[in-house]
BARO-292479 format. One line per 4 residues: number of its first residue (from 1); their letters; for each residue z, y, x of C-alpha. Coordinates in nm, 2 decimals, padded with zeros to 4 digits. Last residue first. Layout:
// residues N
NUM	A	Z,Y,X; ...
END
This chain:
// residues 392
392	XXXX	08.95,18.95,18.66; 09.20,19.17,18.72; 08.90,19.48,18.71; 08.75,19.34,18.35
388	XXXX	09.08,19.37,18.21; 09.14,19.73,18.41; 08.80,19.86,18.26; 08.84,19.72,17.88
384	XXXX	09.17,19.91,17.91; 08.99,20.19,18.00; 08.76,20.17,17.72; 08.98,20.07,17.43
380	XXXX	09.22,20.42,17.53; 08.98,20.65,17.55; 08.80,20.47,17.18; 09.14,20.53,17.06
376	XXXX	09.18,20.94,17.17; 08.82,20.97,17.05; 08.99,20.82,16.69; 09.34,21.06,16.68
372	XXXX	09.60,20.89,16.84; 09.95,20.85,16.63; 09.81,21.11,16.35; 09.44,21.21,16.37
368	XXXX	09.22,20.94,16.22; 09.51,20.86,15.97; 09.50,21.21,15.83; 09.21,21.14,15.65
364	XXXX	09.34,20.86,15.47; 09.52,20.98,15.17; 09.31,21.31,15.08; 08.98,21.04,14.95
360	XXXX	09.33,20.82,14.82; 09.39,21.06,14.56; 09.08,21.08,14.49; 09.01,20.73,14.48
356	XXXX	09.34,20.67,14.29; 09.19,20.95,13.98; 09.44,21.22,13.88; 09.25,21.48,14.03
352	XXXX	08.88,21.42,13.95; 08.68,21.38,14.26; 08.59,21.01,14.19; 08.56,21.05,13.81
348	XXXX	08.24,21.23,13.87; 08.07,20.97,14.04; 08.34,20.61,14.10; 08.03,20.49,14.32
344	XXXX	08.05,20.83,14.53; 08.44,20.80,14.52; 08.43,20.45,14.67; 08.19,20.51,14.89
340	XXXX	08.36,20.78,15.07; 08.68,20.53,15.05; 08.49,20.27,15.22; 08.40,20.50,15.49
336	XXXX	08.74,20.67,15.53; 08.89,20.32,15.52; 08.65,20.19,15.81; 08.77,20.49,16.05
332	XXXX	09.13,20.38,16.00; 09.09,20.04,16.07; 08.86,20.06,16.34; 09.07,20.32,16.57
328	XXXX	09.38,20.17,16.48; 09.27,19.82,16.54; 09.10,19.89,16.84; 09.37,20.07,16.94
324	XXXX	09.66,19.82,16.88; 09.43,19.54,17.03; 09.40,19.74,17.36; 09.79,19.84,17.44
320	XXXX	09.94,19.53,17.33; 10.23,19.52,17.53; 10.48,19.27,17.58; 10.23,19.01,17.52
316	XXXX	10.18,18.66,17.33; 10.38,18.57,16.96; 10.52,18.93,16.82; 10.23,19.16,17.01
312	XXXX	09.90,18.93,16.95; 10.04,18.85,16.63; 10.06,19.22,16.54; 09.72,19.28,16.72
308	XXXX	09.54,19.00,16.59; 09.70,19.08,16.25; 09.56,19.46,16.25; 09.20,19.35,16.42
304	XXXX	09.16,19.07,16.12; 09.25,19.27,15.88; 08.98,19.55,15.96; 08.71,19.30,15.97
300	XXXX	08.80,19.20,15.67; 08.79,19.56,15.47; 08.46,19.64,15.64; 08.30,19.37,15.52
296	XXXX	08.40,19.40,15.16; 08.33,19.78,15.17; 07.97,19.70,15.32; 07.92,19.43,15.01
292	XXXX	08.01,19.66,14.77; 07.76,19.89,14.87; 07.51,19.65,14.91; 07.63,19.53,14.51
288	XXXX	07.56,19.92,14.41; 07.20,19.97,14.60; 07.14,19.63,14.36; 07.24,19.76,14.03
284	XXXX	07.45,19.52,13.79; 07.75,19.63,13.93; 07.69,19.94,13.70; 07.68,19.74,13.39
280	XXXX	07.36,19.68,13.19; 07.13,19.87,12.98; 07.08,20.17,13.25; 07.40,20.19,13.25
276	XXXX	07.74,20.09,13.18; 08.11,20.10,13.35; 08.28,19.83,13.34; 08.20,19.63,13.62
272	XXXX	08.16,19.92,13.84; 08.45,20.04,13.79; 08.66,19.75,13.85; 08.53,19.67,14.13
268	XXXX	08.56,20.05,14.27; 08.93,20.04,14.20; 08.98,19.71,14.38; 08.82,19.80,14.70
264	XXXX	08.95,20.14,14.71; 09.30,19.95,14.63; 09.20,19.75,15.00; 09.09,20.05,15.21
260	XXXX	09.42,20.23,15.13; 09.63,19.90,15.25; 09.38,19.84,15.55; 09.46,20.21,15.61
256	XXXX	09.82,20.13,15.61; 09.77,19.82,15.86; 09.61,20.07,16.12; 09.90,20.31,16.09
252	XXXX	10.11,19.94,16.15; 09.87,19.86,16.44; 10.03,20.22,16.62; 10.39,20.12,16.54
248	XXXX	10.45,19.89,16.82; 10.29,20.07,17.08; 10.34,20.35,16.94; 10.73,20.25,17.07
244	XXXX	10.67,20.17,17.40; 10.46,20.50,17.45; 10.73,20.66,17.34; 10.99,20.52,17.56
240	XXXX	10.75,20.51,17.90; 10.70,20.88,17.85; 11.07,20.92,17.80; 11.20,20.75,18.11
236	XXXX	11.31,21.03,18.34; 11.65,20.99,18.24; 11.71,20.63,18.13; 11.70,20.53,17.80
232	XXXX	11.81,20.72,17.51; 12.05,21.05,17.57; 12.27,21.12,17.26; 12.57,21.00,17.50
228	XXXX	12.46,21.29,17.76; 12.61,21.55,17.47; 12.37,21.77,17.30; 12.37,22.19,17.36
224	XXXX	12.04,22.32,17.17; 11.99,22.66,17.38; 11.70,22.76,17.13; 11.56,22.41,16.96
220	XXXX	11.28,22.51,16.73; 11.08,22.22,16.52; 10.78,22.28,16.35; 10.70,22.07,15.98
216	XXXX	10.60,21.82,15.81; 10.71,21.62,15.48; 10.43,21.48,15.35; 10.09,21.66,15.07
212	XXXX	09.77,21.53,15.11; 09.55,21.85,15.24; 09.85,21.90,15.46; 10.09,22.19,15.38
208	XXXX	10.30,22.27,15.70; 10.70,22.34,15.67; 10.80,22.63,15.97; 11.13,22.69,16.10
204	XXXX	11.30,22.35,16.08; 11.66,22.44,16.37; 11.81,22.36,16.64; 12.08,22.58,16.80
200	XXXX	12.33,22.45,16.68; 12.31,22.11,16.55; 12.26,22.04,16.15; 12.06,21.80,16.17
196	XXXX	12.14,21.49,16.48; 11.95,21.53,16.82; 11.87,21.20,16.97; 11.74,21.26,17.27
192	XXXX	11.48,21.08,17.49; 11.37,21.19,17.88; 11.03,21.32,18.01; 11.01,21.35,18.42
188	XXXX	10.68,21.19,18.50; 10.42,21.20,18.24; 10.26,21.47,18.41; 10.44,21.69,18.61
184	XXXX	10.77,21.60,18.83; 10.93,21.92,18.69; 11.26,21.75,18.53; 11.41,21.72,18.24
180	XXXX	11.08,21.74,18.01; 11.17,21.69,17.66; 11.17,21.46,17.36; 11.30,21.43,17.07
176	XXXX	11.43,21.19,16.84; 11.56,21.31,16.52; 11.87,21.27,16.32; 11.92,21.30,15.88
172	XXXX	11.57,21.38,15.85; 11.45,21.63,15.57; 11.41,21.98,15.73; 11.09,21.75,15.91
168	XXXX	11.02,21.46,15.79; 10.74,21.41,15.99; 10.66,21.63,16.25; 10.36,21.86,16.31
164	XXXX	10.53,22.09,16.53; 10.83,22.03,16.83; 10.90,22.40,17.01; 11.13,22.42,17.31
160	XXXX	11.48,22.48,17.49; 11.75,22.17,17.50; 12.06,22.21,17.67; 12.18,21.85,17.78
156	XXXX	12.55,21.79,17.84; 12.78,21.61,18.04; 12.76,21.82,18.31; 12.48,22.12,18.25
152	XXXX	12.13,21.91,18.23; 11.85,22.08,18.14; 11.63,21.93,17.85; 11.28,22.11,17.83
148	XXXX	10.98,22.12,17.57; 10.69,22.18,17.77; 10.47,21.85,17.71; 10.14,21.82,17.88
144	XXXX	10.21,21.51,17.95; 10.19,21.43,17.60; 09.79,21.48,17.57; 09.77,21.36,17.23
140	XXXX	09.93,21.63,17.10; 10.06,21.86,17.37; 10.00,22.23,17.32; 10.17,22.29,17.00
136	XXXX	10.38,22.04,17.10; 10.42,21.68,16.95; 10.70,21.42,17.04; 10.98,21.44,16.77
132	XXXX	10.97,21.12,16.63; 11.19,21.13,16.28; 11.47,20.95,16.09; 11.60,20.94,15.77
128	XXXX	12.02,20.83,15.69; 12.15,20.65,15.40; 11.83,20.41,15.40; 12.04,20.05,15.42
124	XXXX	11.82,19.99,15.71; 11.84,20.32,15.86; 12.23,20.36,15.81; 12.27,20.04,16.03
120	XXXX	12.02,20.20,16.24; 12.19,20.49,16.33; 12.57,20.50,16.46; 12.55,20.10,16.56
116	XXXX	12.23,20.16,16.76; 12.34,20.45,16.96; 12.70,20.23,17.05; 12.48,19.93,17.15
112	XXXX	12.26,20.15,17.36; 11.89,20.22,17.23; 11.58,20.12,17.45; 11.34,19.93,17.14
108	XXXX	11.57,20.00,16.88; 11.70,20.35,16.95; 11.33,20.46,17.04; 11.19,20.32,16.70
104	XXXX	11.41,20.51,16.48; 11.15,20.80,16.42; 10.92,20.52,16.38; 11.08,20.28,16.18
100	XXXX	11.21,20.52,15.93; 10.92,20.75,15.97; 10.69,20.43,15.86; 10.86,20.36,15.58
96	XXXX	10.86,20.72,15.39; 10.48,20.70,15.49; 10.44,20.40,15.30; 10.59,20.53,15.01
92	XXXX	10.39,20.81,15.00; 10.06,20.67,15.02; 10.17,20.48,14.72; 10.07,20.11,14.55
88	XXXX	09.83,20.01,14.87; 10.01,20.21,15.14; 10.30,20.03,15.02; 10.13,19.65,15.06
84	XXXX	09.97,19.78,15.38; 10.26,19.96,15.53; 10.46,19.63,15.48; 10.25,19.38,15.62
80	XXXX	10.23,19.56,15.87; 10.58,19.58,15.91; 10.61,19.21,15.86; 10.39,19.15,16.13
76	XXXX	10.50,19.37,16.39; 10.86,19.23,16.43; 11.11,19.45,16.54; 11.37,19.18,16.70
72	XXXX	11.63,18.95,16.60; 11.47,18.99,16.24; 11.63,19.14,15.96; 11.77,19.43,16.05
68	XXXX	12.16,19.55,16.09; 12.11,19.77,16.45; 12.13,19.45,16.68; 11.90,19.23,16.39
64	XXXX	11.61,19.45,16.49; 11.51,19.79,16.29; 11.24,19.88,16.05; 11.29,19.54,15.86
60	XXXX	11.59,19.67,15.69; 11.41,19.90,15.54; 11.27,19.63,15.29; 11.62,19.56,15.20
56	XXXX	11.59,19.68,14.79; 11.87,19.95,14.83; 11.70,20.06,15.18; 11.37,20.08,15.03
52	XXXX	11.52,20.23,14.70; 11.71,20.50,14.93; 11.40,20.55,15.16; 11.21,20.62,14.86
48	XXXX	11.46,20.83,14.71; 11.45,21.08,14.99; 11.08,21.09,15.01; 11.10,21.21,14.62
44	XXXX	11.33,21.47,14.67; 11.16,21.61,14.97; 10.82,21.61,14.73; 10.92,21.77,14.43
40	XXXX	10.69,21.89,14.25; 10.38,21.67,14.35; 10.59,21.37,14.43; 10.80,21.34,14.09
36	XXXX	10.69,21.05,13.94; 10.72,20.84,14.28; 11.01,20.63,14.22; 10.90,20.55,13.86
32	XXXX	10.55,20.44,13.92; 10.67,20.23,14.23; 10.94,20.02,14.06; 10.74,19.72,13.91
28	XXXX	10.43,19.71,14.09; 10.62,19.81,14.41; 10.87,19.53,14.40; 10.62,19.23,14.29
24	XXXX	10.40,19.37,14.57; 10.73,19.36,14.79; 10.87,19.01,14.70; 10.49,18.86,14.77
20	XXXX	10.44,19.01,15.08; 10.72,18.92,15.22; 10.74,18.57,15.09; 10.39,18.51,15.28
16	XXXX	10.55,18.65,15.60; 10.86,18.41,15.55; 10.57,18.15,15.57; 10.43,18.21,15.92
12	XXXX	10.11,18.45,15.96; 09.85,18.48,16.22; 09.72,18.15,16.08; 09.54,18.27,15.82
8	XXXX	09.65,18.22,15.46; 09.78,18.54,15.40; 09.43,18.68,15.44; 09.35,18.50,15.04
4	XXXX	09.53,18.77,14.92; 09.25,18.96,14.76; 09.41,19.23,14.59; 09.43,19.24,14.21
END
């Protein structure tokens, strides 16, 4: 079992704590059966996630109150909170959460009333999937670089471009894209869409196979006509809009690793205390308790950056540019080291298929790249660190 004990601190208030508790419960008891199918049918399975997420009302903390959530407004704690208990029980579940915040993140942080109302009630109840359409084959963490382009013809948009490495791709129900309407350069001149499946003119035309298997693919939109109602936010705004809403959602990639990191944890406890040698038990050996002691370590001091950041976001900042990258960058770089270790102490067993600390060794890597890969997170901590230190 988990060590819990991190509920107690006082980023957290009590409806937090009830959280947590109502979803373990959840997972432990339905998890097994939801995911049974992921490795032969994995669209199927993402689908029913997000249907038993939605059923169960845990989706319905992926959007504020003014699209049917939860909370008056997307709170950072409980969807950290969330990632890590999923990411804990099933990478998979926890990515079929995370694309229906994300993807729907632009409609709740800069959505109209009448945008909200047509998507996020559906998101919360998990009858329609969403995904973020920002990534180019040229512009990944550089987004400025974007080439995807919107041109305006009335009281339409017609969209012209290539989106890859999206999540829930040929899956989603309505995307969020977006595209260069004007040729200010740089980040000027991006604007938000919401392009619904099944448009003309847009279509999936690639699926990618990552090393642990999600929904993802490359988007084509070839004279995509989309009415100026499926615009979000201003024109002109889009940078700002998705940098808003990573802003938000990048300590909840963080809080999923902290999930991953913690059942590494607990497999390689229980392991180790079962597992003989030498006369004794393999916790027994010294080199193994250092070990042990390093994944601890590293496990805490990941928390604590995740909830600083969440707290730091819900209770005292609009923006929490620095916290959310030092706690992505830390917490996702400290999971792939305790996970390592994990499946060195686990020996054999831990590059068995079948084994969690295999399973998980696939798991995290991505986590280093998606959302701001590390050296774009260090980047990030640095200048920040700079313009703190120049206010001063």
């Amino acid at each position: 079992m988990s060590d819990k004990s991190f509920l107690d601190w006082p980023f957290f208030e009590d409806h937090h704590r009830v959280l947590a508790a109502t979803l373990d419960a959840w997972a432990t008891e339905h998890m097994a059966e939801l995911t049974a199918q992921e490795h032969d049918d994995l669209d199927g399975t993402c689908v029913k996630l997000v249907q038993a997420l939605g059923a169960a009302g845990f989706a319905g903390y992926a959007v504020p109150a003014s699209g049917g959530g939860h909370l008056e407004k997307l709170d950072v704690r409980s969807l950290c909170i969330i990632r890590e208990t999923l990411a804990r029980h099933n990478a998979l579940a926890d990515f079929a959460f995370a694309m229906q915040g994300l993807g729907s993140g632009p409609i709740s942080l800069f959505g109209s009333a009448q945008q909200q109302s047509a998507y996020l009630e559906a998101v919360a109840a998990g009858r329609k999937m969403s995904a973020f359409a920002l990534s180019e084959p040229n512009a990944g963490s550089d987004v400025a670089a974007m080439e995807c382009r919107a041109t305006q013809d009335g009281d339409h948009w017609v969209l012209n471009g290539c989106k890859t490495w999206i999540s829930n791709a040929g899956i989603a129900d309505f995307y969020t894209v977006f595209a260069r309407t004007d040729d200010s350069g740089g980040a000027k001149g991006i604007s938000c869409f919401i392009v619904e499946a099944g448009t003309p003119g847009f279509d999936v035309t690639e699926r990618i196979d990552l090393v642990a298997p999600h929904p993802l693919g490359t988007l084509e939109f070839n004279d995509c006509r989309i009415s100026d109602v499926q615009r979000v936010g201003d024109e002109g705004r889009g940078f700002g809009i998705a940098m808003a809403t990573l802003d938000v959602f990048r300590s909840t990639v963080a809080a999923a690793a902290l999930g991953m990191a913690r059942r590494a944890l607990d497999e390689t406890l229980e392991y180790t205390a079962s597992r003989d040698i030498f006369g004794g038990k393999l916790d027994d050996l010294q080199l193994v308790q250092a070990k042990i002691g390093e994944m601890a370590l590293g496990v805490d001091a990941s928390a604590l950056l995740v909830y600083r950041a969440a707290w730091t976001k819900d209770c005292a900042a609009d923006r929490v540019t620095r916290e959310a990258a030092m706690a992505k960058y830390h917490a996702t770089e400290t999971a792939q080291q305790v996970i390592d270790t994990a499946v060195q102490l686990h020996g054999g067993k831990g590059v068995t298929k079948g084994y969690i600390v295999e399973s998980l060794y696939r798991d995290i890597r991505a986590l280093r790249i998606y959302e701001g890969a590390s050296e774009v997170q260090t980047t990030i901590i640095a200048r920040q660190t700079r313009l703190n230190h120049e206010a001063r």
